[in-house]
C-alpha positions in Angstrom: -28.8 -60.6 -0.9 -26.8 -57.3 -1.0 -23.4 -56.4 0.7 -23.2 -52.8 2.7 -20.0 -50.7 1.5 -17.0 -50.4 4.0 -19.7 -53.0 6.2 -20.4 -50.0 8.6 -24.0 -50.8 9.8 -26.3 -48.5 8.1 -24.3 -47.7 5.1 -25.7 -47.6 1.3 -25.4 -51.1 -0.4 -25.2 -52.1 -3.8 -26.2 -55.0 -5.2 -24.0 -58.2 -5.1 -21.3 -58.5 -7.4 -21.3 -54.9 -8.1 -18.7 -51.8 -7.3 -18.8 -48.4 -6.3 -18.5 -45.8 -9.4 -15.2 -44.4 -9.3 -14.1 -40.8 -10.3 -12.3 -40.8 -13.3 -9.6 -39.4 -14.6 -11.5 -36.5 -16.4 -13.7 -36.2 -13.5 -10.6 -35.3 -11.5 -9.1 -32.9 -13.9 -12.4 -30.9 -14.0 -12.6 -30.9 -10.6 -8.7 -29.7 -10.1 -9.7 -27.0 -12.9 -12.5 -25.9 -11.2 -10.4 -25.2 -8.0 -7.6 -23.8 -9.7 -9.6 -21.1 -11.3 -11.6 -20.6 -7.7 -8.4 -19.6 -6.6 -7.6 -17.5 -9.6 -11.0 -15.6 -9.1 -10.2 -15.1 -5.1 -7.0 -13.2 -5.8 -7.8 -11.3 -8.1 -11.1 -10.0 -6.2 -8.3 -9.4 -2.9 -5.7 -7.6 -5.2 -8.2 -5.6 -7.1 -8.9 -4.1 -3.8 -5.5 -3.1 -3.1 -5.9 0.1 -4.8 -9.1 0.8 -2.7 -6.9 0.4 0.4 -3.9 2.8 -1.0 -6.0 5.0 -1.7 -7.5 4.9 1.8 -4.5 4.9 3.5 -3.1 8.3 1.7 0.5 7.7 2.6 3.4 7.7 0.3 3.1 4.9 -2.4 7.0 3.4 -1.2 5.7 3.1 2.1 2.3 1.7 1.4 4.4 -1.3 -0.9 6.8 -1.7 2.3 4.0 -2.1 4.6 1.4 -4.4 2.5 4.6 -7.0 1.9 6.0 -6.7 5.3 2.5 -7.8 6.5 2.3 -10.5 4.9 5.9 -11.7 5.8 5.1 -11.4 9.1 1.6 -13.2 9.2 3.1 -15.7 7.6 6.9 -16.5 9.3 5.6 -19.1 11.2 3.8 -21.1 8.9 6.7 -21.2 6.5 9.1 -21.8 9.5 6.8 -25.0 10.5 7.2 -25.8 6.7 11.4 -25.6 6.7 11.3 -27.9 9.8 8.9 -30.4 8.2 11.1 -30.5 5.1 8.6 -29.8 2.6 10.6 -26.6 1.1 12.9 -27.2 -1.7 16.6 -27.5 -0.7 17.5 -26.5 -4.3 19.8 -23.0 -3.3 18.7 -22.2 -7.4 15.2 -22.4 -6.6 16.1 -19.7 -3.3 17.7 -17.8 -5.2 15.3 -16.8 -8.2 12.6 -16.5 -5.6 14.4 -13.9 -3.9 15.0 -12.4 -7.5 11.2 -12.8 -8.1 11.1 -10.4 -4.9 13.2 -8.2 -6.0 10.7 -7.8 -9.1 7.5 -8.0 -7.3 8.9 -4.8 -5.1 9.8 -2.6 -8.1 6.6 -2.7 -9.3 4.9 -1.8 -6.4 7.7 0.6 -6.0 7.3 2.1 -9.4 3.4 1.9 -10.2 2.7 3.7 -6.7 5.0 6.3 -7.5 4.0 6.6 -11.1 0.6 7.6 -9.9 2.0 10.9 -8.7 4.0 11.7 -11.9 0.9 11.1 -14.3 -2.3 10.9 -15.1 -4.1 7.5 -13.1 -5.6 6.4 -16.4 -1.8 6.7 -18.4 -0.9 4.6 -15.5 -3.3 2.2 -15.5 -3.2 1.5 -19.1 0.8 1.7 -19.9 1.3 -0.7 -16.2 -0.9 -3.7 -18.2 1.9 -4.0 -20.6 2.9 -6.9 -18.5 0.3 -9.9 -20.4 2.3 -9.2 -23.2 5.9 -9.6 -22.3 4.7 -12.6 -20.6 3.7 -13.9 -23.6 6.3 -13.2 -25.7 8.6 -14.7 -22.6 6.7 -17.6 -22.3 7.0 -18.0 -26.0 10.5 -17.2 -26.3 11.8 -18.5 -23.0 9.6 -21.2 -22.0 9.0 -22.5 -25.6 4.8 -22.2 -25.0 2.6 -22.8 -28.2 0.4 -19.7 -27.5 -2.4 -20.3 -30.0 -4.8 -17.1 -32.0 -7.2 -17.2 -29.1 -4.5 -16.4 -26.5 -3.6 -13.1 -28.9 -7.0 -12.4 -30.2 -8.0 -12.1 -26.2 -5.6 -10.3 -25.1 -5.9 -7.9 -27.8 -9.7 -7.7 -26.4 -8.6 -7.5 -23.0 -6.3 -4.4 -23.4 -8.4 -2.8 -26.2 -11.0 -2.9 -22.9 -8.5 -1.1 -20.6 -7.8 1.2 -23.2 -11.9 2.3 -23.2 -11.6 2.0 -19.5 -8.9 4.6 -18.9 -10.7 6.4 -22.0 -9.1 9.5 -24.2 -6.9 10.8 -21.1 -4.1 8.5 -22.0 -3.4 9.9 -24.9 -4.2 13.7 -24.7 -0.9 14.6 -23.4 2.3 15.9 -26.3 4.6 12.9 -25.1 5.5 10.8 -22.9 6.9 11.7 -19.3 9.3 10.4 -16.4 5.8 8.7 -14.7 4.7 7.3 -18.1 8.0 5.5 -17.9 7.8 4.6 -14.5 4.1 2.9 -15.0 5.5 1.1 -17.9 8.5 0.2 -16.2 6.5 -1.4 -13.7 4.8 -3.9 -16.0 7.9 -5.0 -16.8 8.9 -5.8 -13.3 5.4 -7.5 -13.3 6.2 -9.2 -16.1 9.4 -10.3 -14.8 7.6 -11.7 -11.2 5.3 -13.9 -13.1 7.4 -15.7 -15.6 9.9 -15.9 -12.4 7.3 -17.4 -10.6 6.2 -20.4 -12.8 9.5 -21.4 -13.0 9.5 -21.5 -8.6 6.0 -23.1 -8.5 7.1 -26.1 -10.7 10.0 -26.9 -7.6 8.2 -24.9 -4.9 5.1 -24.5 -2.4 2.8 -22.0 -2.4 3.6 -20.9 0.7 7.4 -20.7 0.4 6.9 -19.2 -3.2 5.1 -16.3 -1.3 7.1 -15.7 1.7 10.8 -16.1 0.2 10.0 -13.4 -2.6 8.1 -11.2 0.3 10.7 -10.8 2.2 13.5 -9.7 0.0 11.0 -7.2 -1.3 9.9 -5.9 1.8 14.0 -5.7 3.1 14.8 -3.8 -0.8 11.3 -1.4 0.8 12.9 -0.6 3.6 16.3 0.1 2.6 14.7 2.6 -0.3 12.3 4.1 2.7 15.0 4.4 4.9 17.3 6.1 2.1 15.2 8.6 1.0 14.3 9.4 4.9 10.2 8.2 4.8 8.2 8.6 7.5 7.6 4.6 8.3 4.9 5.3 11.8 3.1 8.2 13.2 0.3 7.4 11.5 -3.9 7.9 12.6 -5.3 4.5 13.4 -7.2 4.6 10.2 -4.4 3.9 8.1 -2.7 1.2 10.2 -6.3 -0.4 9.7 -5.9 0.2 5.5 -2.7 -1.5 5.9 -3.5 -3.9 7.4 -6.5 -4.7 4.8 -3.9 -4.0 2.1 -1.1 -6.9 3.8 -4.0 -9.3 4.6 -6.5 -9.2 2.4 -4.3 -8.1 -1.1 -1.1 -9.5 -0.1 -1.6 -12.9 2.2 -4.8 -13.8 1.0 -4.8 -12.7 -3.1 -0.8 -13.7 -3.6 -1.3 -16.9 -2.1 -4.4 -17.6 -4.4 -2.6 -16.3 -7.2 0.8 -18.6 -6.8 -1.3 -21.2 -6.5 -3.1 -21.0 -9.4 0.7 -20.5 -10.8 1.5 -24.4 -10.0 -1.4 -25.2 -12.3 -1.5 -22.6 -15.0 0.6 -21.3 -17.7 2.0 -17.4 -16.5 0.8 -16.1 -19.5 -2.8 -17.2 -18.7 -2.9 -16.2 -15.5 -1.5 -12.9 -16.5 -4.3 -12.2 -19.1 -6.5 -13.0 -16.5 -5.4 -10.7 -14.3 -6.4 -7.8 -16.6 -10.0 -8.3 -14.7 -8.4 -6.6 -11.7 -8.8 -2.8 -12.8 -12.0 -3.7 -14.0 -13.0 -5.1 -10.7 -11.0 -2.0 -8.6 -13.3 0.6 -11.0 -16.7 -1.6 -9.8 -15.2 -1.7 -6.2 -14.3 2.2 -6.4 -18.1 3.0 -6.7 -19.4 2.4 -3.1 -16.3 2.1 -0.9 -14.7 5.8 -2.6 -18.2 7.5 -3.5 -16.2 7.2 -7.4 -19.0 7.1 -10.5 -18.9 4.4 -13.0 -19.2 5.8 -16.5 -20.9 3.8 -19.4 -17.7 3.9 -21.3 -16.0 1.9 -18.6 -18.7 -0.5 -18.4 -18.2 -1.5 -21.7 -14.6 -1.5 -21.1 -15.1 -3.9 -18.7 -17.4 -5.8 -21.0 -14.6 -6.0 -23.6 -11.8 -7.1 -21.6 -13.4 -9.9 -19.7 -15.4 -11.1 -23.1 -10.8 -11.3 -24.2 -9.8 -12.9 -20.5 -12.7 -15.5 -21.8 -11.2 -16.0 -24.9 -7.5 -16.4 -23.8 -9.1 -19.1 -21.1 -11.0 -20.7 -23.4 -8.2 -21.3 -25.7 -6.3 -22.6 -23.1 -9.0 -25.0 -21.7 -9.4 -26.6 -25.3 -5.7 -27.0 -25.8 
């Protein structure tokens, strides 16, 4: 005799006096890893294009930031109103208020690495705007009380040693530093700052709120800034309402709510290491969407920093 499971008609059995395998624990975990770094991978691919949509939309860097956050506040007002009503927001007004701080960061370093981009060179930009892995992991260490471990440091060494080769000789063939070198650096500060803000709000907070509370206090500090220094905010040919609308979408919606979420699950210093694959994806992406060539000397670049991002993960993944 056997007995059917659930008794639906039809069903697999087992035999008698047997029960269905469950999932265990470590089945579970691997599975919840495996979706947390699905999401990872997701926003980084959606913000890597963000510079391909800049680009695209040729319009002052201020105004580009304004737009690509106001999007996304927009698109997503009513699901985070349906969320306030539901209760499932935080109440905490501590919680509010460092989100909105977290915005506050998130807009200066759009603010400051679009504008840097004008003051100097792309690659000084590029490389001095990636300081941000490692103020998050001294802040995690020093803040947070984190046991990074030598894999974390030894990958992240690789990984910026690769965006070094990426941006190549350029970065360092000018006398000394300028006011965009200290803008771009400024900016991965600000970066910094968002992250490490944002572990702390994911631990108390949605995704979804974590997103839209920061979004809107930087897309009100854009506006205010745009407004002050008298930007042109419309006007513009169709084709770059339809980058901007890739850039709110697709980079901000889409790649900050994969990102945050893998926020509630990961360390920000791990996530932040990982996200030094974005300007190696954005220099792949820049090959047949801006007609850019791909030298060898980025490829191994590219080589170098995701053989570190694997290191810092790896680490991670046997701690």
């Amino acid at each position: 005799m056997s007995k059917s499971i659930s008794g639906v008609s039809g069903a697999h059995t087992l035999p008698a006096g047997s029960t269905p395998a469950a999932t265990t624990p470590a089945q579970r975990a691997a599975t919840s890893r495996v979706r947390v770094y699905l999401a990872l991978a997701l926003g980084i691919v959606c913000i890597a294009l963000s510079a391909i949509f800049t680009r695209q939309a040729g319009i002052p860097g201020t105004v580009s930031a304004f737009y690509r956050v106001g999007i996304g506040v927009v698109v997503l007002a009513i699901p985070f109103g349906r969320s306030v009503s539901r209760g499932a927001v935080s109440p905490d007004r501590r919680v509010w208020l460092l989100a909105a701080a977290s915005g506050i960061f998130f807009a200066l370093d759009l603010a400051l690495w679009n504008t840097s981009l004008f003051r100097t060179s792309a690659a000084n930009a590029t490389l001095l705007a990636n300081d941000a892995p490692i103020i998050v992991g001294l802040g995690s260490l020093l803040l947070f009380r984190e046991k990074l471990r030598l894999p974390y440091w030894v990958g992240l060494a690789l990984g910026l040693i690769g965006m070094g080769i990426i941006v190549g000789g350029d970065a360092f063939s000018r006398s000394g530093p300028g006011v965009g070198d200290a803008l771009a650096l400024t900016a991965g500060v600000s970066y910094a700052g968002y992250l490490l803000a944002m572990q702390r709000i994911r631990a108390k907070m949605d995704t979804l709120s974590s997103l839209w509370i920061p979004g809107l206090t930087g897309a009100l500090l854009l506006l205010l800034f745009n407004l002050a220094t008298h930007q042109t905010l419309w006007g513009f040919p169709p084709h770059v309402y339809l980058s901007l609308l890739e850039l709110g979408i697709i980079s901000q919606v889409i790649g900050w709510l994969a990102i945050n979420y893998a926020l509630g699950h990961l360390p920000a210093a791990i996530v932040s290491a990982t996200l030094l694959g974005q300007p190696v994806l954005t220099a792949l992406f820049a090959v047949p969407l801006l007609g850019e060539a791909l030298a060898s000397r980025q490829l191994l670049g590219g080589l170098v920093a995701l053989a570190g991002i694997y290191l810092v993960n790896r680490g991670f993944s046997r701690k």
